[in-house]
Every structure is written in structure tokens, then in C-alpha cells.
C-alpha positions in Angstrom: 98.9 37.3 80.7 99.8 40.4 78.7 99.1 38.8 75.8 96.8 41.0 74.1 98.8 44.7 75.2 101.7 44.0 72.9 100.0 44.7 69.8 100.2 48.5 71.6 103.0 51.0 71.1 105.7 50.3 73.6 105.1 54.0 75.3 101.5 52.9 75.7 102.4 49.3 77.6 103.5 50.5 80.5 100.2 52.3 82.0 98.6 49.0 80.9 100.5 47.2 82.8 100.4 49.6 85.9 96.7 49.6 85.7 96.7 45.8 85.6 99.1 45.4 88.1 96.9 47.9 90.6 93.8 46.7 90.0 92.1 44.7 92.8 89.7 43.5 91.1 91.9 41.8 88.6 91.9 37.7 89.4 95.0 37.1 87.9 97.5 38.8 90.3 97.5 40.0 93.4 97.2 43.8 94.3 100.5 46.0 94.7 101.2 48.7 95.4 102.8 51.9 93.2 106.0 51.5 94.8 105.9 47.4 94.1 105.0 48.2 90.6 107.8 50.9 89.8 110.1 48.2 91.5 109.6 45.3 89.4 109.5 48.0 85.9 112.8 49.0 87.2 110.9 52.4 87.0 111.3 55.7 89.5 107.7 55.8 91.1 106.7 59.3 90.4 107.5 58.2 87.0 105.5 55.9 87.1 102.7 57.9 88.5 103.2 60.9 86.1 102.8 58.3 83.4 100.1 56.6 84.6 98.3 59.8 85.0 98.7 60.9 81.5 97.9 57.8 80.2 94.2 58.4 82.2 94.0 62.0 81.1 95.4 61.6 77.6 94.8 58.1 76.6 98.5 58.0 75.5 102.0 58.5 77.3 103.4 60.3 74.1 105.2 63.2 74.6 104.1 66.5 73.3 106.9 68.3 71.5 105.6 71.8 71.6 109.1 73.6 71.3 108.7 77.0 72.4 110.2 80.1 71.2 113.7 79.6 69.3 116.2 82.2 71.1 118.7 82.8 68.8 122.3 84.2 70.2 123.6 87.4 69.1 125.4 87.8 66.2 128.0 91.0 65.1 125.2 92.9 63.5 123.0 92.6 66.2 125.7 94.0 68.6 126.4 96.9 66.6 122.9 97.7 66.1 122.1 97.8 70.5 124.8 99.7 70.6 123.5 102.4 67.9 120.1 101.8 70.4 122.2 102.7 73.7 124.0 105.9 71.6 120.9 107.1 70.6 119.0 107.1 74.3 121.0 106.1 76.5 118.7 105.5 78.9 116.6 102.9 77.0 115.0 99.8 78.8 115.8 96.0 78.0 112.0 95.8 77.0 112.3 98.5 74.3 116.2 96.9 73.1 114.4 93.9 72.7 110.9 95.1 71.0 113.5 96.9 68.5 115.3 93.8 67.7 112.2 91.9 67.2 111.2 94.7 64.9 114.2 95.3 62.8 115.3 91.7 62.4 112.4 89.9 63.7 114.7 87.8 66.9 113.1 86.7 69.8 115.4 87.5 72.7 115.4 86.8 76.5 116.1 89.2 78.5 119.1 87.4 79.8 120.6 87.5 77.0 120.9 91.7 77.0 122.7 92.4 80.7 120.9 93.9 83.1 123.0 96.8 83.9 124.9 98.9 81.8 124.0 101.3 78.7 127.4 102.2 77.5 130.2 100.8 75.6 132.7 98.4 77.4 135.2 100.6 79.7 133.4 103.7 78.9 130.8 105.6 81.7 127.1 105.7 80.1 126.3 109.6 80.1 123.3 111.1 79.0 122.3 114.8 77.6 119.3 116.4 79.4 117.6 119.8 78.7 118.4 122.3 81.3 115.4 122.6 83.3 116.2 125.1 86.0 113.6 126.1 88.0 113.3 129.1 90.4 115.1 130.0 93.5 112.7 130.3 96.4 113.9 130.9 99.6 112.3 130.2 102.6 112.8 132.1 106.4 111.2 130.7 109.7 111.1 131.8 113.2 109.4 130.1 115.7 109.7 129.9 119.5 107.9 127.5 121.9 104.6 128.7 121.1 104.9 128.0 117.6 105.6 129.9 114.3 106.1 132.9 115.1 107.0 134.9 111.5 107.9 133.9 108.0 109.2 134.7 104.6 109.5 133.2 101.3 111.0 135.0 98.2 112.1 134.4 94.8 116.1 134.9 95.5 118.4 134.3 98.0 118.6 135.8 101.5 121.3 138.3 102.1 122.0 140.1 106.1 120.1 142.8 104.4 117.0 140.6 103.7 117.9 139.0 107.2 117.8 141.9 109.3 114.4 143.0 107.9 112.8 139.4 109.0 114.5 140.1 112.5 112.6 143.3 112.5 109.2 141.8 112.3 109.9 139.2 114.5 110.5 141.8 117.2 107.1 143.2 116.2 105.7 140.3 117.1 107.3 139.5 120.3 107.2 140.9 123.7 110.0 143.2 125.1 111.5 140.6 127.3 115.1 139.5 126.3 115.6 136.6 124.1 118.3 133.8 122.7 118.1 133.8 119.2 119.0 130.4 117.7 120.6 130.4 114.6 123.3 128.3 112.7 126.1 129.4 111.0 125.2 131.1 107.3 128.1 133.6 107.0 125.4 136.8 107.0 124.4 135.0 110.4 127.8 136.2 111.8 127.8 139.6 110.3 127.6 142.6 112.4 124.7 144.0 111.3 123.1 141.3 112.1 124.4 141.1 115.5 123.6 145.0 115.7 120.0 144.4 115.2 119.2 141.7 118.0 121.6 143.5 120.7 119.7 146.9 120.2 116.7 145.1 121.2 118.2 143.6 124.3 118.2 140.3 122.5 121.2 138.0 122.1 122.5 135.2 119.7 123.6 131.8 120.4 124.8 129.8 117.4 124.7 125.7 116.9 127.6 123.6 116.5 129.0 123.5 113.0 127.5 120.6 111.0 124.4 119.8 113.8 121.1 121.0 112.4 119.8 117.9 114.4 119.8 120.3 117.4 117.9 123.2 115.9 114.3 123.0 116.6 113.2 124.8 113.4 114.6 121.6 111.4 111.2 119.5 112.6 109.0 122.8 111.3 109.9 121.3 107.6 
């Protein structure tokens, strides 16, 4: 019955077969169906159907051998060289490792095969050298009271009891006569006696937070 297929490639009999073996309109045997056929060709049936659909698309079951890439392992010189990379930036990506690989001794590397992690020798920390970039010291000073801000001050050093007590000044400027708590936390010039001095002789008073909870000040959710 297959007579005439076996002048074909023995890749290519097989979809012949299939086809023949599906076909309804074929007189010579009776319909079945794909998992039938992939039975009786002692075949897996989505093999069968992968096949067969190649065959259709294609016109042949041949495999294309279309090799990809060749990754080629890392050899001593290669080694050294990544490391020279790493030494020289220490903070260089896998993308620019590899695109310097590929350009000084044309490899094609995954990126599995450079880790992940890690820009420094083997039991040694990776450390890197930055330019000192300091920028300025601004300080910043805020009162406020249920009403809102109430006075501030930013300048270009840190705040001393000297600077302090001036702010307290101008808050008192801006506040009525009646007594009031003073909320602060516990900067050492907070506790100084000038300080202290300053908001008494105004018939004010201080009352300090718990060491380590700025959660309770309310000034913390004016930042």
C-alpha cells in the first residue's frame, strides 16, 4: 500500500504515512485517529503531531541545525584580564566585562558565566575610591504649635545654644504672653542653662521627650 513512499527519505515517510493513515477520504484504510496512529509507529503523539505539522509547513521533517552562538569557557588569560577590569573600576557591570571581552579577544560570553555578585578578588572586600564630594552644612530650626509653623531658620552651619536662644527669642515675638511647654528633645545645648534661662524668664517652661523617641515629637511630621 505504501508502495510508492519508500523511494522518499526515511525522515520524510513518516508524515506520509500519518497523512495517509488520517485521511478519510482515503479507501484503503479506515480513519484513526492521532493517538491510533502514534500507537501503531510506536511514536509519542505530540511527536507525531509536531512532525506532521512541519512536514505541512516545511515540506520536510529535516531538522534545521542552526547552532547558535559558541560560548566558549574561560581560560587563565581571560581571568586575569576581568580581574585587571574589576581593579581598574571596581564597580563595572557584567554587560561592560563582557562587551570588553568580546572586544579584546573577540569571546561571546553568557552572563552566567561571569557571577553575578562580587567585583573583587577571592577573600578580599571590593572597595572603591570616590572623589570627596562634600557638600554644605545647612541647618534647619522649626517651631510650630497647634496652629501651625510658627518660626523658622535655616543656616549654613551648625546650631549652637547661642544660635538657639536667638530662635527662642523670635518665637516669643510671635506668640502671645500666656505661658507655654516648650517641646524639645535632647541636643546637649537643649539642656544648657541658658537655654533654660531664656524660656523661664518669659514664664515659659520645657518639657523634654524620651531619649531615642522622635516618634512622639509633633515637629517630626512637619519634614
Amino acid at each position: 500500500m505504501f508502495s510508492l513512499l519508500f523511494d522518499l527519505p526515511l525522515c520524510n515517510l513518516m508524515p506520509h504515512i500519518f497523512l495517509k493513515m488520517t485521511e478519510s477520504s482515503c479507501p484503503e484504510i479506515e480513519r484513526k485517529s492521532n493517538a491510533e496512529v502514534a500507537r501503531n509507529l510506536s511514536l509519542n503523539e505530540r511527536s507525531l503531531r509536531y512532525t506532521y505539522s512541519k512536514f505541512l509547513r516545511d515540506g520536510n521533517v529535516i531538522q534545521n541545525n542552526q547552532a547558535g552562538p559558541k560560548y566558549i569557557k574561560l581560560e587563565e588569560q581571560h581571568k586575569l584580564r576581568i580581574g585587571q577590569y574589576i581593579e581598574d573600576n571596581p564597580i563595572t557591570t557584567i554587560a561592560q566585562i563582557l562587551s570588553r571581552l568580546q572586544e579584546d579577544f573577540h569571546l561571546i560570553l553568557s552572563k552566567s558565566t561571569i557571577r553575578r555578585y562580587g567585583r573583587s578578588q577571592r577573600g578580599e572586600r571590593a572597595r572603591i575610591v570616590v572623589a570627596n564630594s562634600r557638600g554644605r552644612n545647612i541647618s534647619v530650626r522649626a517651631a510650630m504649635n497647634i496652629s501651625g509653623l510658627v518660626n523658622y531658620r535655616i543656616i549654613e552651619v551648625s546650631f549652637n545654644k547661642n544660635e538657639f536662644c536667638q530662635f527662642l527669642r523670635e518665637c516669643f515675638q510671635k506668640l502671645s504672653n500666656t505661658p507655654k511647654i516648650f517641646v524639645m528633645d535632647n541636643v546637649r545645648f537643649h539642656h544648657s542653662i541658658e537655654v533654660r534661662e531664656v524660656v523661664e524668664s518669659q514664664g515659659h517652661r520645657i518639657v523634654f521627650l524620651p531619649p531615642y523617641s522622635p516618634q512622639l515629637n509633633p515637629i517630626e511630621l512637619l519634614f
